[in-house]
C-alpha positions in Angstrom: -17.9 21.0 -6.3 -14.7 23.4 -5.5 -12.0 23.0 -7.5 -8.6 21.5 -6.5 -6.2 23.3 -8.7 -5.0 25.8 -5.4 -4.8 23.2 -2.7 -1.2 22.6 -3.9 -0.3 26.6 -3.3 -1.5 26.1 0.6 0.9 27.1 2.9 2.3 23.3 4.6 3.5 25.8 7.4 3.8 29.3 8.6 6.4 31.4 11.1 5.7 35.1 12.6 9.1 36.5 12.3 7.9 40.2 13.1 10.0 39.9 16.1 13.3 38.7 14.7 16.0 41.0 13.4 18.8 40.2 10.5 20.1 37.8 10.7 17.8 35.8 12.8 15.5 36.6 10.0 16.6 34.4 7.8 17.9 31.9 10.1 14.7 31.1 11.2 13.2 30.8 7.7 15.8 28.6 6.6 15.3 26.5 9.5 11.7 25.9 8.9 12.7 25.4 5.4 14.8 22.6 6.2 12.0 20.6 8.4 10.1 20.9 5.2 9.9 18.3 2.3 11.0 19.4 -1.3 7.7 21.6 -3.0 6.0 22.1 0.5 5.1 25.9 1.0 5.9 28.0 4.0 4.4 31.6 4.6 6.7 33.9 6.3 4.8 36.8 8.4 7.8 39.5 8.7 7.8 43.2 9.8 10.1 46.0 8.2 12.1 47.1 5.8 15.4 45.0 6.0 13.9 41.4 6.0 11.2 42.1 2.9 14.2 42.5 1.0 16.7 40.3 2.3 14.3 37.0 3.1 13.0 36.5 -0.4 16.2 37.1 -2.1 18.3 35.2 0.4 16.1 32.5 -0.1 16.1 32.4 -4.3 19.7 32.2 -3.9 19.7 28.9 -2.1 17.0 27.7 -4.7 13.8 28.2 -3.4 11.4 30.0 -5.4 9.3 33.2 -4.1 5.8 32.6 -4.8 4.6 36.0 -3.3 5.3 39.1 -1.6 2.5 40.7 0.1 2.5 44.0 1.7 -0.7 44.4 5.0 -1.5 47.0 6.9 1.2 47.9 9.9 4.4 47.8 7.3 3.4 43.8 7.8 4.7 41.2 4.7 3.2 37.9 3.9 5.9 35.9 1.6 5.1 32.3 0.2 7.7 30.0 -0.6 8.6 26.9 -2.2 11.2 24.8 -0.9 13.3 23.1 -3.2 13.2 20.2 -5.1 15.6 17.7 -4.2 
């Protein structure tokens, strides 16, 4: 029987933000946070430089915590996060 212990690290939902630029970047993420409830997990697909630095920290400063930070092929970045507890 498979075990249970990573259903709670699935992604509850997930944006493509390879198109968005700073600030939009985060904007969007944050909105898409706030639709979420407290401990959910969204997955952020983002392109370049400027928002694989700026998302995940932006983020940790409002709380959140950054779960992972994966670099794909085509300067792509999978980042998971958790929202907040209230």
């Amino acid at each position: 029987m498979p075990q249970e212990q990573h259903m709670d690290e699935s992604p509850v939902r997930q944006i493509d933000i390879t198109a968005e630029t700073c600030p939009m970047t985060f904007v969007r993420t944050r909105l898409a946070l706030d639709r979420m409830a407290p401990g959910e997990i969204l997955e952020v697909l983002m392109k370049g430089e400027e928002p694989r630095r700026n998302v995940p920290r932006t983020a940790q400063e409002q709380g959140h915590a950054v779960l992972s930070v994966v670099e794909e092929a085509g300067g792509l970045t999978r980042l998971r996060l958790r929202k907040a507890g209230g």
